[in-house]
MMTF fields as JSON, N, C-alpha, C and O atoms, coordinates in Angstrom:
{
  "mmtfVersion": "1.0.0",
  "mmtfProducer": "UNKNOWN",
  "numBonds": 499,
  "numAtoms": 500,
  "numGroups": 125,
  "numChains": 1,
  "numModels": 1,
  "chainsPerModel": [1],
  "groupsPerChain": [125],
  "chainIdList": ["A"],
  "bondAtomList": [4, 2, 8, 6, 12, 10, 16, 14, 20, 18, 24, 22, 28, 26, 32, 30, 36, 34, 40, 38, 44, 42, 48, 46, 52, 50, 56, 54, 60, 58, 64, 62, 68, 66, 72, 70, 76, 74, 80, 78, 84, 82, 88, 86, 92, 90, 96, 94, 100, 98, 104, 102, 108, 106, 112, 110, 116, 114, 120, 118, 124, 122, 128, 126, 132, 130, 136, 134, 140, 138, 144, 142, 148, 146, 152, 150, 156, 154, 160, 158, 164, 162, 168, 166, 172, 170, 176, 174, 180, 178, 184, 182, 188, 186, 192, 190, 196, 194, 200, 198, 204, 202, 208, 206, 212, 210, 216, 214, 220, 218, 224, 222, 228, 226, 232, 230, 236, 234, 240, 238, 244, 242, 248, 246, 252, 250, 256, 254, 260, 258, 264, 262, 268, 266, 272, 270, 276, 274, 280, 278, 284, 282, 288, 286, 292, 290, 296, 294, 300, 298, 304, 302, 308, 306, 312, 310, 316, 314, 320, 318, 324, 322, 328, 326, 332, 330, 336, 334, 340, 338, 344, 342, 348, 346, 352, 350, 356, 354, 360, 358, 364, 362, 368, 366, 372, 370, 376, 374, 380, 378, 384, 382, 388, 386, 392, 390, 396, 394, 400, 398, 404, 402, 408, 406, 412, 410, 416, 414, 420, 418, 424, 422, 428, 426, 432, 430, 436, 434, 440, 438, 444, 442, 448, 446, 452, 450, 456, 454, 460, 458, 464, 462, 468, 466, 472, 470, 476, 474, 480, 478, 484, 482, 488, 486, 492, 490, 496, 494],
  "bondOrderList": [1, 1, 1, 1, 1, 1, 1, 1, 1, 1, 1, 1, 1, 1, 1, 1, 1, 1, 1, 1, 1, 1, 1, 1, 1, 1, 1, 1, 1, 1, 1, 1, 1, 1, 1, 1, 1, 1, 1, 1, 1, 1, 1, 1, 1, 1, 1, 1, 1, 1, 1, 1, 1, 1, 1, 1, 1, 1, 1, 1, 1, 1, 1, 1, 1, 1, 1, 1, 1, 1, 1, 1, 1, 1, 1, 1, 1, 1, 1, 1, 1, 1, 1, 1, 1, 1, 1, 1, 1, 1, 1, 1, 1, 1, 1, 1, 1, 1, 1, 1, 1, 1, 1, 1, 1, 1, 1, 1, 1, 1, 1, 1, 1, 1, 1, 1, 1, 1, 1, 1, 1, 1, 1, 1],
  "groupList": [{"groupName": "UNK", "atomNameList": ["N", "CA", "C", "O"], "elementList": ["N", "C", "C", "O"], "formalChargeList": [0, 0, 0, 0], "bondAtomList": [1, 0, 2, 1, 3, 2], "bondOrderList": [1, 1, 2], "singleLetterCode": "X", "chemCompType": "L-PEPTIDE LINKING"}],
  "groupTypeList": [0, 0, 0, 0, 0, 0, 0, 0, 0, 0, 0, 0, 0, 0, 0, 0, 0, 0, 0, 0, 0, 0, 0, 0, 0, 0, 0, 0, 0, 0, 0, 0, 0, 0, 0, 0, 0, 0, 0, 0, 0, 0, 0, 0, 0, 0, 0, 0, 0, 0, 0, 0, 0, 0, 0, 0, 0, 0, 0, 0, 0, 0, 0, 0, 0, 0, 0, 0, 0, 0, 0, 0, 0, 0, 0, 0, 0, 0, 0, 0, 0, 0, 0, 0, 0, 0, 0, 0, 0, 0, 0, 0, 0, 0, 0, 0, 0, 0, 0, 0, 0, 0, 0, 0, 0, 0, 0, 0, 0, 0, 0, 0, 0, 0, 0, 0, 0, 0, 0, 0, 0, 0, 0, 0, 0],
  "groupIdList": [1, 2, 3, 4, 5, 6, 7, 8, 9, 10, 11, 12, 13, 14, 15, 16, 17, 18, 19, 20, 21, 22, 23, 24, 25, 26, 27, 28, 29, 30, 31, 32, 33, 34, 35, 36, 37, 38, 39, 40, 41, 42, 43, 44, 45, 46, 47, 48, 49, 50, 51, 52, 53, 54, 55, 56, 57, 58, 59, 60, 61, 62, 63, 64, 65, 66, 67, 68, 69, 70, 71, 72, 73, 74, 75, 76, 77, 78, 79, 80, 81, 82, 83, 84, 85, 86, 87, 88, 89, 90, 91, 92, 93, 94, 95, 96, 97, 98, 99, 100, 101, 102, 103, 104, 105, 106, 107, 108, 109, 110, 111, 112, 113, 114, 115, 116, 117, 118, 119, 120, 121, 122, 123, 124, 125],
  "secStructList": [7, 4, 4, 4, 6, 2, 2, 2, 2, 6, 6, 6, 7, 7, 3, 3, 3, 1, 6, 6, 1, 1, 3, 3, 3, 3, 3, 6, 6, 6, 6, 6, 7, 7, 2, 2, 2, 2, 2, 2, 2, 2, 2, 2, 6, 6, 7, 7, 7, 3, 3, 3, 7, 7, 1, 1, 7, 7, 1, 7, 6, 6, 6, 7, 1, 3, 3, 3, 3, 3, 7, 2, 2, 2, 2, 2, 6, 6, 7, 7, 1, 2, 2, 2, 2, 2, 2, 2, 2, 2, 2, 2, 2, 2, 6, 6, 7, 6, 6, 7, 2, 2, 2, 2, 2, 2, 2, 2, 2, 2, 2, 2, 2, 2, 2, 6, 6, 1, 7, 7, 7, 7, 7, 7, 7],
  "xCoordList": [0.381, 1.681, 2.472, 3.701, 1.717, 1.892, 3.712, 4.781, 3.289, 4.192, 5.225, 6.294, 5.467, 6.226, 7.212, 8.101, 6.96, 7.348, 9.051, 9.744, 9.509, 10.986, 11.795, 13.006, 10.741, 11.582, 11.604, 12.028, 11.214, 11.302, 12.531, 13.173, 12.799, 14.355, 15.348, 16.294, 15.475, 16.283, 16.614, 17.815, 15.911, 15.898, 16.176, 16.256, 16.227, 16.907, 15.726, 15.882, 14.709, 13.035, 13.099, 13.06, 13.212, 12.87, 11.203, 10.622, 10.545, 9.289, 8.487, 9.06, 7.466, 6.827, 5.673, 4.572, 5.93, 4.327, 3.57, 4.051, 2.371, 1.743, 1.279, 0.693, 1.608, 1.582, 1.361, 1.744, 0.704, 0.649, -0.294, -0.985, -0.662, -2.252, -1.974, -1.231, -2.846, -2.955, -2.435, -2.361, -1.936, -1.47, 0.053, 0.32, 1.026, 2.217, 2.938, 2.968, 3.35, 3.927, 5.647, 6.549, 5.86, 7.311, 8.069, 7.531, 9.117, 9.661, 11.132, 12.335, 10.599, 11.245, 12.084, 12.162, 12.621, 13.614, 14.768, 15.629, 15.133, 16.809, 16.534, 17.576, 15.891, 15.555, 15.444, 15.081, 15.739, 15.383, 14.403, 14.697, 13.096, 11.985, 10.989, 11.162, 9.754, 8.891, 7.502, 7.41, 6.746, 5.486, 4.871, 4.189, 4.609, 3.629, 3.913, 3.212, 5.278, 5.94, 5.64, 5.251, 6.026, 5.727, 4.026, 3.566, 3.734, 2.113, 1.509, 0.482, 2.211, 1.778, 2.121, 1.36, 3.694, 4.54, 3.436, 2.662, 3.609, 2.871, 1.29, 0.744, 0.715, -0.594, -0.702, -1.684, 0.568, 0.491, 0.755, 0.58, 1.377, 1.345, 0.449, 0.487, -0.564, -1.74, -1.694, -2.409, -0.751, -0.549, -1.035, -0.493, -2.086, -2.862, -2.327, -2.609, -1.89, -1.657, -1.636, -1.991, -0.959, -1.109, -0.108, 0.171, 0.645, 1.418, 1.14, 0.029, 2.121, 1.552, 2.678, 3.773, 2.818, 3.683, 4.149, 3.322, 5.608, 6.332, 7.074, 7.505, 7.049, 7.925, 9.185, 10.229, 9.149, 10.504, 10.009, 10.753, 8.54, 8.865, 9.072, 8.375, 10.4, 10.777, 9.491, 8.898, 8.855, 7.813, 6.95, 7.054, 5.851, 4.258, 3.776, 4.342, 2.563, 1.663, 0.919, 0.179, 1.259, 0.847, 1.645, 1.434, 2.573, 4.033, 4.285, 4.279, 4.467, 5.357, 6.68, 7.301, 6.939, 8.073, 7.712, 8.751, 6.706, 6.728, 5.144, 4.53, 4.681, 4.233, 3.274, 3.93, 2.006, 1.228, 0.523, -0.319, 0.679, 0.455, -0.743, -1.04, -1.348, -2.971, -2.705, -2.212, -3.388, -3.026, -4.901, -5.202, -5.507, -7.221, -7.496, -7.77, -7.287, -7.648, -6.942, -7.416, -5.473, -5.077, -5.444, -5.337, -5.865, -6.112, -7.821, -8.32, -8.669, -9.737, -9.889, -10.967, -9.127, -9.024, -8.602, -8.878, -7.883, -7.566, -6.031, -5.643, -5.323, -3.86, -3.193, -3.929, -2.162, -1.734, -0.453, -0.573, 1.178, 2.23, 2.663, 2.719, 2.838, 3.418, 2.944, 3.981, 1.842, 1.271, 1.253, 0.997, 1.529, 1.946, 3.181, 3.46, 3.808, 5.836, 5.869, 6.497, 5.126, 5.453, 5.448, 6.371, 3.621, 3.26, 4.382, 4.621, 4.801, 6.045, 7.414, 7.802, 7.794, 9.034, 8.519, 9.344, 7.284, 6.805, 7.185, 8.292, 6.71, 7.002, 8.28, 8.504, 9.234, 10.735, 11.924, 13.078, 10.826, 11.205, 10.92, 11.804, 9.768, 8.98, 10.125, 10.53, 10.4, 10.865, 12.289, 12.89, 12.759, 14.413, 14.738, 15.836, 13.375, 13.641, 11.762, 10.849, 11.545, 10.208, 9.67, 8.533, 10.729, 10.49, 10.85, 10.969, 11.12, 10.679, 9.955, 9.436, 9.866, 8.552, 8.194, 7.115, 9.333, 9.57, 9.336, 8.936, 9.738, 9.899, 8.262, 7.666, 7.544, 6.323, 5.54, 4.899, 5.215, 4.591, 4.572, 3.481, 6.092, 6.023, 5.118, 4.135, 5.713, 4.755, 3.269, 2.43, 3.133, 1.639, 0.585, -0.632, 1.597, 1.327, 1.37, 0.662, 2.313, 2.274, 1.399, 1.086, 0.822, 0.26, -1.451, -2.252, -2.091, -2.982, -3.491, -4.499, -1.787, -2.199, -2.409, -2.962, -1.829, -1.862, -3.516, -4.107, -3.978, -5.462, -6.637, -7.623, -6.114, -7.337, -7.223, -8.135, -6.583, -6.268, -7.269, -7.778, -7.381, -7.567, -8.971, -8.731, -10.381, -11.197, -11.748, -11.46, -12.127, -12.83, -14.096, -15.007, -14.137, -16.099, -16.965, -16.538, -18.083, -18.758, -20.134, -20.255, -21.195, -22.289, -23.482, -23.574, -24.113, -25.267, -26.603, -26.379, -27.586, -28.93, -29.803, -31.03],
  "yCoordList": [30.088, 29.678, 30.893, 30.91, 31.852, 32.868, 33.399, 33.581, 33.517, 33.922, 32.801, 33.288, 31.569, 30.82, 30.824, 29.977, 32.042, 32.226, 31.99, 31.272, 32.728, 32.704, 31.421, 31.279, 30.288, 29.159, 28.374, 27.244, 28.62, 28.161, 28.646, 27.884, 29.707, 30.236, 29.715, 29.347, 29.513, 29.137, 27.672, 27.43, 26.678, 25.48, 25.627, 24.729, 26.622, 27.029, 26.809, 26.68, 26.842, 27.268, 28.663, 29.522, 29.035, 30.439, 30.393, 29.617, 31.701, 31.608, 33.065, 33.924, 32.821, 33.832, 34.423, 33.88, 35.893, 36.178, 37.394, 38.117, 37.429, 38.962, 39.367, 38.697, 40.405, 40.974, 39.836, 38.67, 40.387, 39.491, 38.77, 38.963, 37.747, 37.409, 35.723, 35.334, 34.803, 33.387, 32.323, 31.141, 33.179, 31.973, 32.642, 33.843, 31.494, 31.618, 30.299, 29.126, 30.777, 29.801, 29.236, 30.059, 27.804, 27.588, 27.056, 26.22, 27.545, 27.303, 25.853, 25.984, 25.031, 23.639, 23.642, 22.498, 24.504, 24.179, 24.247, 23.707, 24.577, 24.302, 23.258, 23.221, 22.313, 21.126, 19.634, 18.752, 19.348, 18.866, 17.522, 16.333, 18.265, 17.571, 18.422, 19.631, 17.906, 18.545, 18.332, 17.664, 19.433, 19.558, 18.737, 18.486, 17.991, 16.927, 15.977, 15.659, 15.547, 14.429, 14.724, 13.941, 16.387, 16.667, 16.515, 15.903, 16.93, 17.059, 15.563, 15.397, 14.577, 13.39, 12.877, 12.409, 13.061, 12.444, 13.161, 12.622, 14.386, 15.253, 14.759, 14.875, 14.203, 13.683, 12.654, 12.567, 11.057, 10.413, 10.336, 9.46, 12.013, 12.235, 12.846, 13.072, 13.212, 13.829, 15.207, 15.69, 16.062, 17.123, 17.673, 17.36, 18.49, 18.467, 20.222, 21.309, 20.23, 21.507, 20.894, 19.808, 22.282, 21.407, 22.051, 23.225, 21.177, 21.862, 22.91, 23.049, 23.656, 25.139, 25.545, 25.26, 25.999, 26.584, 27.688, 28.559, 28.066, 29.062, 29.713, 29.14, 31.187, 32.006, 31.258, 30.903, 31.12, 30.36, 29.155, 28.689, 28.286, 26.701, 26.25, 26.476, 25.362, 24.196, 23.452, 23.512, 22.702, 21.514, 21.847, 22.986, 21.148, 21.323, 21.635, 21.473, 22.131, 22.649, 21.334, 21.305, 20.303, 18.939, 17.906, 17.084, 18.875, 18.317, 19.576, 19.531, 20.5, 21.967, 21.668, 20.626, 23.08, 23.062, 23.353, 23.264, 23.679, 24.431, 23.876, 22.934, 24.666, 24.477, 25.467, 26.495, 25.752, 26.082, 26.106, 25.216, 27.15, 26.692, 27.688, 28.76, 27.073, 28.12, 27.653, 26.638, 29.15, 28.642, 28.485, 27.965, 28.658, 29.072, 27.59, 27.583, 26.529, 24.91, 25.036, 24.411, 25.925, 25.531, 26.623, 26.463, 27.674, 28.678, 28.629, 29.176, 27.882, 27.021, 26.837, 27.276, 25.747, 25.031, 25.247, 24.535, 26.19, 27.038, 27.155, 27.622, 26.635, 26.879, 27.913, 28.865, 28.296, 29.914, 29.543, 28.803, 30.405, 30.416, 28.818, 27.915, 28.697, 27.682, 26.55, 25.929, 25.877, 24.929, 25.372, 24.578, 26.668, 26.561, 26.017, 25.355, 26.746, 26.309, 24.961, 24.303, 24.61, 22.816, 22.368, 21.92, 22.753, 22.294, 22.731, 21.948, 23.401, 24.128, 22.728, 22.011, 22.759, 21.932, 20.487, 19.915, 20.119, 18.516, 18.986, 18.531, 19.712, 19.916, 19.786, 18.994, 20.516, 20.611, 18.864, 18.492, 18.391, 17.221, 15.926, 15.131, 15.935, 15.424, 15.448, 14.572, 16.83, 17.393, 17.02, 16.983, 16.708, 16.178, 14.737, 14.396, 13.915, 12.569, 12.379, 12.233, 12.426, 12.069, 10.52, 10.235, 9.7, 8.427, 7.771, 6.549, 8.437, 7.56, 7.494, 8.366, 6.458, 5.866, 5.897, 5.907, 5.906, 5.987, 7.416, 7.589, 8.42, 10.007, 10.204, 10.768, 9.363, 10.128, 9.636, 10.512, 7.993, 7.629, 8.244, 8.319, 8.907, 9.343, 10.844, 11.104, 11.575, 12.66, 12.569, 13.279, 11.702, 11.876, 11.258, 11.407, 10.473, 10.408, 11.498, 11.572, 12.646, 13.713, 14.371, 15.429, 14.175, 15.562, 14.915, 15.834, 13.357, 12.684, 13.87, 14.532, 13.576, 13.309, 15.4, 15.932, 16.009, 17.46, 18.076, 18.94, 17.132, 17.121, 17.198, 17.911, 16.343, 15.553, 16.645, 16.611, 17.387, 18.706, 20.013, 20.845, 19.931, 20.992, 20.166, 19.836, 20.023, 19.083, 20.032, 21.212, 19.886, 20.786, 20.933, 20.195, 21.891, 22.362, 21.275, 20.762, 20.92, 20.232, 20.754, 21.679, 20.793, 21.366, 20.457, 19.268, 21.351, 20.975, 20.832, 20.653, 20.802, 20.296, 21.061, 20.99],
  "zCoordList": [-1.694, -2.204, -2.667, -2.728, -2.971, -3.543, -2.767, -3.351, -1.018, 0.132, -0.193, 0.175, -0.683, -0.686, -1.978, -2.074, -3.179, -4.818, -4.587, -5.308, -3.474, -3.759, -3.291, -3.457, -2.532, -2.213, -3.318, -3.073, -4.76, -6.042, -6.791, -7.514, -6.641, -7.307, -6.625, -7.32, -5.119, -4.459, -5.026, -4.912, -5.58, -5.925, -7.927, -8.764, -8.031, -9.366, -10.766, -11.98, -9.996, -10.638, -11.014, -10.134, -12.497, -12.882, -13.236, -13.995, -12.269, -12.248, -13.576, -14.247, -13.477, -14.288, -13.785, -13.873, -13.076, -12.281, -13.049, -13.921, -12.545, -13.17, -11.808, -10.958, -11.794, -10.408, -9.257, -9.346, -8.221, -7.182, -7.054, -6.053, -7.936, -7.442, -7.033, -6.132, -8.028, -7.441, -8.012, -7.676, -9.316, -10.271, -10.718, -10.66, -11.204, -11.651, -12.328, -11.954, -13.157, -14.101, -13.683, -13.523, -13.559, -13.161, -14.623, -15.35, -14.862, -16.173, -16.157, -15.934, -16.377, -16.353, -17.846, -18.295, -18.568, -19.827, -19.168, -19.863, -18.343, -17.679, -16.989, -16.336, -16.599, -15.947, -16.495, -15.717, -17.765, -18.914, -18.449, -18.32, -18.256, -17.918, -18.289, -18.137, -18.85, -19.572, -17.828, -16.798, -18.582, -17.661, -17.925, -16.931, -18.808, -18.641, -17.524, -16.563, -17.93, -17.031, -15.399, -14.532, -15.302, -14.152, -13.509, -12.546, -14.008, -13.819, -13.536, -12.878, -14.067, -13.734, -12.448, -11.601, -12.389, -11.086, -10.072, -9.281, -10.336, -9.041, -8.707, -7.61, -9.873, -9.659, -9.074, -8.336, -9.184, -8.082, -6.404, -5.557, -6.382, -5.299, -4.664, -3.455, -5.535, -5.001, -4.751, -3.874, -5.583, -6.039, -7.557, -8.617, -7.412, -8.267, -9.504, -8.999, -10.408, -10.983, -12.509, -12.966, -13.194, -14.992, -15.68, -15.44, -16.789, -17.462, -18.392, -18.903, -18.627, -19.011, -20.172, -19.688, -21.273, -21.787, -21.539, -21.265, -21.538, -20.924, -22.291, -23.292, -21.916, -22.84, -24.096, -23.549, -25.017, -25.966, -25.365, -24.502, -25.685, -25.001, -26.205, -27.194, -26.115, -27.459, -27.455, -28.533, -26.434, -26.514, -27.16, -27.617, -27.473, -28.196, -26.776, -25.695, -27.086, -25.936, -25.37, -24.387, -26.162, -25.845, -24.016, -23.123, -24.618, -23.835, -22.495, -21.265, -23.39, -22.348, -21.776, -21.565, -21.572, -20.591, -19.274, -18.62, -18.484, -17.529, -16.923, -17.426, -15.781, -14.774, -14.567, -14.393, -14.482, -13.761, -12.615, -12.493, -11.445, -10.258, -9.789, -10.316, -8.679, -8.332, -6.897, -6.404, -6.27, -4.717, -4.586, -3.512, -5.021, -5.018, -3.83, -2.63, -4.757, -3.762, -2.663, -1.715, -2.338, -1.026, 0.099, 1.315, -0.523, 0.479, 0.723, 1.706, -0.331, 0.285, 0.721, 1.121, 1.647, 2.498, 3.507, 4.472, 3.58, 4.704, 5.227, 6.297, 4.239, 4.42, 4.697, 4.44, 5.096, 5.642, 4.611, 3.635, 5.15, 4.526, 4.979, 4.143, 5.838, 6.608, 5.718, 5.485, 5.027, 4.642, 3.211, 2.306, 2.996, 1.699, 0.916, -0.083, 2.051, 1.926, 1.757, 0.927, 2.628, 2.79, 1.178, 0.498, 0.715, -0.568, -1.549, -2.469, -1.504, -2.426, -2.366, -3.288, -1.12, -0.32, -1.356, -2.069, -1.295, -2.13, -3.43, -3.717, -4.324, -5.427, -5.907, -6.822, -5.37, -5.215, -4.766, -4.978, -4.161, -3.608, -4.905, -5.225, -5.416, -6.512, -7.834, -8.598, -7.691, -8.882, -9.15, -10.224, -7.74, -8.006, -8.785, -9.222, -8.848, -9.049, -9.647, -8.834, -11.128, -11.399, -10.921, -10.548, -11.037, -11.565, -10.271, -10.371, -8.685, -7.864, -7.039, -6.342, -7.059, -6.681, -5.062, -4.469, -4.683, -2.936, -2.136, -0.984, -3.186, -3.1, -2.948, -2.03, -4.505, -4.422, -3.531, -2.95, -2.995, -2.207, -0.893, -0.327, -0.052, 0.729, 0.767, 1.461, -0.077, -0.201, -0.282, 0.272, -0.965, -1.003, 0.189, 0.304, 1.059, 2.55, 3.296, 4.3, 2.877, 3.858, 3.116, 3.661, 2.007, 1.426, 1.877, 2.049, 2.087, 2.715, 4.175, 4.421, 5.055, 6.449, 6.748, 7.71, 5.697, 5.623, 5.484, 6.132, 4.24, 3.498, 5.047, 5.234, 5.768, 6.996, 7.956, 8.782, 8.078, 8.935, 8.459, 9.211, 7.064, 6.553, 5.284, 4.123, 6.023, 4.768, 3.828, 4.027, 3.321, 2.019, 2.185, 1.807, 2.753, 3.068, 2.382, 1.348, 2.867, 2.756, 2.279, 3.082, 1.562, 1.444, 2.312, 2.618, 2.476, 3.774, 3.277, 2.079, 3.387, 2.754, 3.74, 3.662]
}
């Protein structure tokens, strides 16, 4: 996801990185939606991350403003840029509208039929 950081500013996501590695924080106080809220919507879509507190967050750490993201589970699995962007594109899509219900069901059909392409190693005996 890492290759995908700047299609988050473009959507008016101010991000927070430390150098280049796997994790980065998205800052939701100009969005007036807290990370929890997010973290949930995104969980019925089967988008899995966690809210995170960000630099000056008004919220409790209970609540947050912001977003924690890890590419570790998607590059697991074997995702490149292309399947990262996408995962990025859901978030952004999620993020325009928490509370519908139509937005998330669809996504989490594409984020299903994305999953079956790409399974999660299996351990062997």
């Amino acid at each position: 996801m890492q290759t995908n950081v700047p299609g988050f500013p473009k959507r008016g996501l101010r991000l927070f990185l430390k150098d280049k590695n796997h994790m980065f924080l998205v800052d939701l106080i100009n969005k007036d939606i807290t990370g929890k809220d997010v973290e949930e919507s995104l969980g019925r879509a089967n988008i899995t991350l966690n809210k995170n507190a960000v630099p000056n967050d008004p919220q409790s750490r209970f609540v947050t403003s912001g977003l924690r993201i890890g590419t570790p589970a998607i590059t697991t699995r074997g995702f490149k840029e292309k399947e990262a962007s996408q995962v990025a594109t859901w978030i952004c899509d999620v993020l325009k509208d928490l509370n519908s219900e139509d937005e998330i069901k669809r996504v989490k059909s594409e984020v299903k039929e994305l999953c079956k392409e790409y399974p999660v190693y299996a351990l062997k005996n």
